[in-house]
C-alpha positions in Angstrom: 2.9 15.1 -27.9 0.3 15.5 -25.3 1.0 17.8 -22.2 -0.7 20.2 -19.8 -0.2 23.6 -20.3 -1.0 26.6 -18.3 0.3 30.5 -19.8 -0.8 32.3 -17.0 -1.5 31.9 -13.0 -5.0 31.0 -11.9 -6.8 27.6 -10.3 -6.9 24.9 -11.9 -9.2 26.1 -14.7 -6.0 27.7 -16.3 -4.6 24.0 -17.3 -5.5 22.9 -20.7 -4.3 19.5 -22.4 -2.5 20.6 -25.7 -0.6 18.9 -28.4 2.4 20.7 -28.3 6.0 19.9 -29.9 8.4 17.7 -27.9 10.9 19.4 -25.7 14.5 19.5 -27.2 17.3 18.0 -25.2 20.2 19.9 -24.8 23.9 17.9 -24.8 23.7 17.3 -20.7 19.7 16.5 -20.6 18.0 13.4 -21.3 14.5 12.8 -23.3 12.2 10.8 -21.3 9.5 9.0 -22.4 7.3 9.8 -19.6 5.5 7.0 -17.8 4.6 8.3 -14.9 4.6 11.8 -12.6 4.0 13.0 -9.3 2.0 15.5 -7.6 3.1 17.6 -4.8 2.1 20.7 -3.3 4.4 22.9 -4.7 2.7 22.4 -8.4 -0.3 23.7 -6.5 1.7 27.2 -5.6 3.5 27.1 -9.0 0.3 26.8 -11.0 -1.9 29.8 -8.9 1.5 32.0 -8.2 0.5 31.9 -4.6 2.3 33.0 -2.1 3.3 35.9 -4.6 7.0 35.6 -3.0 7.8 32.7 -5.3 7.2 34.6 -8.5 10.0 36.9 -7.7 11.9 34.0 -6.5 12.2 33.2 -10.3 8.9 31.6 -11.3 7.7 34.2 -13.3 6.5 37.3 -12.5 3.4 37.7 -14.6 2.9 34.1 -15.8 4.8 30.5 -14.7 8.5 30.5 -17.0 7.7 26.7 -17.6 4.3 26.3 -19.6 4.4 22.1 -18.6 3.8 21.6 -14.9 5.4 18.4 -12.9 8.3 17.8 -11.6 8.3 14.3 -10.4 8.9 11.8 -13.0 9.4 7.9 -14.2 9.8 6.2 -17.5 12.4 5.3 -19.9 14.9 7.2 -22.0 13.9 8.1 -24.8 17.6 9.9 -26.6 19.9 11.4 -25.1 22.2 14.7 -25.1 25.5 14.3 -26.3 27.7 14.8 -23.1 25.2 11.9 -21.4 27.3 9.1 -20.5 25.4 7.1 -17.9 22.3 6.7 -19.8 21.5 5.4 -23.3 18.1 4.7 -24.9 15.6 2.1 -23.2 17.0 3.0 -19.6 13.8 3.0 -16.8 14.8 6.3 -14.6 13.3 8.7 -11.9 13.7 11.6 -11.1 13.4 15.1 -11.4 12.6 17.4 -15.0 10.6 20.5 -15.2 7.1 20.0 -17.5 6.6 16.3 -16.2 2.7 16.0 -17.3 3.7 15.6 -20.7 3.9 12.5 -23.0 7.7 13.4 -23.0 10.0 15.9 -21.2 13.7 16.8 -20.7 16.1 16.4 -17.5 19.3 16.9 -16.9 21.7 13.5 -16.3 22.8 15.0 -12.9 18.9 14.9 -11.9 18.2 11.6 -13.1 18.9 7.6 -11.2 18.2 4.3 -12.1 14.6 3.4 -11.2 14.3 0.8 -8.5 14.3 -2.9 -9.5 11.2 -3.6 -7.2 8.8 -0.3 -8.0 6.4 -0.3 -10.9 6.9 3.3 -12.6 3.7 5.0 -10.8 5.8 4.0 -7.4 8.8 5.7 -8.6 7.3 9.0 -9.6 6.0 9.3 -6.1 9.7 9.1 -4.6 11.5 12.4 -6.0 9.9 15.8 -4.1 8.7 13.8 -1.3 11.0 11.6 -0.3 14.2 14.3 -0.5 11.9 16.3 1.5 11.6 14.1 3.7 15.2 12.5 3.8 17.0 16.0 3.9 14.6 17.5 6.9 15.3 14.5 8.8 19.0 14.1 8.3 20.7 17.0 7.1 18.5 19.6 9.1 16.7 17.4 12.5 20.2 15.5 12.5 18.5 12.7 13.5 20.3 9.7 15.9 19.2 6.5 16.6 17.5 6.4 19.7 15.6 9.8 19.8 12.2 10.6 19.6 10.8 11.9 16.7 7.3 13.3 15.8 6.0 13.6 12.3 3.5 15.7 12.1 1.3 15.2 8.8 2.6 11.5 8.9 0.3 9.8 6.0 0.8 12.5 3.6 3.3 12.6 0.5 6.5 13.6 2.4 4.7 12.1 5.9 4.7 8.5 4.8 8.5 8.6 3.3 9.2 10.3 6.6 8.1 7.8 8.6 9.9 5.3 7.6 13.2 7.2 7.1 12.8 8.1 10.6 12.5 3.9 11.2 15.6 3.3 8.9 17.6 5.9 10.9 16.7 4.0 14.2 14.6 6.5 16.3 11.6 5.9 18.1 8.7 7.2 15.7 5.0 9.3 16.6 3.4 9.8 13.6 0.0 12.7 13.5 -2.5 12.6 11.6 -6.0 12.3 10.9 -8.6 9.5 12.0 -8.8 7.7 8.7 -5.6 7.2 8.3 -4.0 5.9 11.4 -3.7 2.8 10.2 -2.2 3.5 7.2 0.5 5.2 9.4 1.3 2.6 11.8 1.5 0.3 9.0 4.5 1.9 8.1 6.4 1.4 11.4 5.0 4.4 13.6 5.1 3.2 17.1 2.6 6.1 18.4 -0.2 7.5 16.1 -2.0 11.1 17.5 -5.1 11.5 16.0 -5.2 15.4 15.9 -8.9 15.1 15.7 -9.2 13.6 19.4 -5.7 14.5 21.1 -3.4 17.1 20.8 0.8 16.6 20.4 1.1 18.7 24.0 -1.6 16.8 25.8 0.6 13.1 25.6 3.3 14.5 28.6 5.8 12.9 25.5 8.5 15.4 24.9 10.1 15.0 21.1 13.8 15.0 20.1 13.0 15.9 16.8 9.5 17.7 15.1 9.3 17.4 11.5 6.2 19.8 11.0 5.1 18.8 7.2 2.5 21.8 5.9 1.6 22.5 9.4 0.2 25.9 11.0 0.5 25.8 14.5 1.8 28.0 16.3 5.9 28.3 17.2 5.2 28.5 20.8 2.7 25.4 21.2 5.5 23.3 19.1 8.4 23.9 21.8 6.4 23.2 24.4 6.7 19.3 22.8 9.9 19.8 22.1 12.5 18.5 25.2 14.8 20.9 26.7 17.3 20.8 23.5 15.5 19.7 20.8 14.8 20.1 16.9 12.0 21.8 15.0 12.5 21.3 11.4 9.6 23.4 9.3 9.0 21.8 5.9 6.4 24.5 4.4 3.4 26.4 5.6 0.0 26.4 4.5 -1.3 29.5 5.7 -0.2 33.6 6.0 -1.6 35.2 3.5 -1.0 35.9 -0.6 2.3 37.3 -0.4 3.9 35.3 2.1 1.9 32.0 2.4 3.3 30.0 5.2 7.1 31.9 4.8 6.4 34.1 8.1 5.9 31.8 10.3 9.4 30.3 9.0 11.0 33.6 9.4 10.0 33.9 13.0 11.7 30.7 13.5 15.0 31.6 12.2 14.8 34.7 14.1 13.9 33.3 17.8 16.6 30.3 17.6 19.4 32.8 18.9 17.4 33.8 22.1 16.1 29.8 22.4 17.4 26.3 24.0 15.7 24.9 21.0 16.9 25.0 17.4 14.5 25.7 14.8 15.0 25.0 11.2 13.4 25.9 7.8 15.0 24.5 4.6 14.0 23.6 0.8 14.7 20.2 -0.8 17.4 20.0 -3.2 17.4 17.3 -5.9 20.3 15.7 -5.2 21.7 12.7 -7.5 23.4 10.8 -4.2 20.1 11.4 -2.3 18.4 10.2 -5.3 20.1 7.2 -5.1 20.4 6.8 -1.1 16.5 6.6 -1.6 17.0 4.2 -4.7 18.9 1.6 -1.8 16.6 2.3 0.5 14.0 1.1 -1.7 15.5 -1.9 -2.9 16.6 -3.3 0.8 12.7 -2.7 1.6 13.2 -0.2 4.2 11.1 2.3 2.4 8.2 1.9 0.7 6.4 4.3 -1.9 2.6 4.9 -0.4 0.4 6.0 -3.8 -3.1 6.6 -2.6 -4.5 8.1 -6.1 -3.8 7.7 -9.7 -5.4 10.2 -12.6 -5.0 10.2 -15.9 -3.0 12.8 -17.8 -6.2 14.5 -19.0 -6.9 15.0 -15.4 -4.0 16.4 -13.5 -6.8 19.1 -12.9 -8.5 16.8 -10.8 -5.4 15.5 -9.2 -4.4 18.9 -8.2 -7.7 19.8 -6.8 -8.2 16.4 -4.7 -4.5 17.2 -3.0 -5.1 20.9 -2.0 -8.3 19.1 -0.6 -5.8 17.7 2.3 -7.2 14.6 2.5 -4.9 13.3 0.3 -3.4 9.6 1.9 0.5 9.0 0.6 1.1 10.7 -3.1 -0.6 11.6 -6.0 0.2 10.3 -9.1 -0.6 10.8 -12.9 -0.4 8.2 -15.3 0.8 9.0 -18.9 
């Protein structure tokens, strides 16, 4: 089969399109004839090793563990393992599978739901990363009610757009930030204030948030609180700045280290691929709630490419590769 392979850390010059042999499945995985697969940030840091704390968080100290990149993925079942039971051959699926820019890669059953009746399979591949992301900084760590007010700050990117509207489907009053270009896009998708951070600023408004789900931001701690009301939510999803060794991680450990002395709680967490959420989303999806925003598709050959136009940040919804 056809894949991208990288053996050792480096820009995107270190990605090569091989034919290479397909992956085995083992008796809990499923092989997936791969369709389609998403891009998201973190195949940005997994690729150059950057910040150098995630390679000895297990990615591999000297070079990446996994040679195939991706982790977002669509397409149909291809075999399967011989503990599977809820999938056989022909299923359509999305998920999450390591080495996802490949013709065909494995996943594990547990990772793995039924793709959406109503999403083509470049729709679906945008869901997994972003949309837990989204879903579990929202719920499980801004606790957000109906009623509140909720900021999302980096509203028309991958994990902004899904954001969003989760925020919508939850019932709370929405601000989306972002760019000039793309306010639009972001009110389209039920926002019922758009900053433009080019003109305004979050603290300028006199609006005072519930809930701030700050996607890849870098401001500082101190100028977020301030938009925060008396006892409200900061929930951190990544950082894009800091340094090599700790990337955007310090600014998350201040946080967890000043909510003690603080009327505010603030949050860092990192998605987990969770079947039910996977399948929470999957509803969500099908009752039209939530919609899958794809604002670019490459071709396998030029995941590259795709990598390079998101760490750009001027990405609008997800990145997607066709296979």
């Amino acid at each position: 089969m056809k894949a991208i392979v990288q053996d050792t850390y480096g820009s995107a010059d270190v990605l090569e399109l091989r034919d290479i042999d397909r992956p085995e499945v083992g008796d809990d995985e499923v092989l997936l004839r791969v369709h389609a697969a998403g891009v998201d940030r973190g195949v940005w840091h997994v690729m150059t090793g950057l910040p150098y704390l995630i390679r000895i968080m297990g990615y591999g100290l000297r070079a990446p563990k996994t040679s195939v990149p991706g982790n977002d993925v669509a397409g149909r079942v291809e075999a399967v393992g011989k503990n599977v039971t809820q999938f056989e051959a022909g299923d359509e699926v999305f998920g999450l599978c390591h080495g996802a820019f490949a013709e065909y890669a494995s996943a594990r059953e547990d990772k793995l739901v039924p793709k959406p009746a109503n999403l083509g399979f470049e729709q679906a591949a945008a869901v997994p990363v972003s949309a837990l992301t989204a879903l579990q900084g929202l719920r499980d760590h801004g606790e957000v009610e109906a009623g509140q007010t909720v900021i999302i700050i980096g509203a028309s990117g991958g994990v902004g757009t899904f954001a969003v509207q989760l925020a919508k489907a939850f019932g709370a009053e929405v601000t989306g930030v972002c760019s000039t270009a793309k306010v639009d896009l972001v009110r389209s998708l039920g926002a019922e204030h758009v900053i433009d951070y080019t003109r305004d600023e979050i603290t300028q408004t006199g609006q005072r948030y519930d809930l701030i789900l700050d996607i890849g931001g870098n401001r500082r701690l101190s100028h977020l609180r301030r938009a925060l009301t008396p006892r409200g939510t900061l929930v951190i999803v990544g950082g894009e700045e800091g340094g090599r060794w700790l990337g955007g991680v310090d600014r998350l450990l201040r946080a967890i280290m000043l909510t003690p002395f603080v009327g505010h709680t603030l949050r860092m967490f990192v998605a987990k691929g969770k079947k039910e959420d996977l399948r929470f989303l999957k509803d969500q999806i099908e009752a039209g709630k939530v919609t899958p925003v794809v604002g670019r598709t490459y071709p396998l050959s030029e995941v590259p490419e795709a990598i390079g136009y998101l760490q750009e940040g001027h990405a609008r919804g997800k990145v997607v590769i066709t296979v």
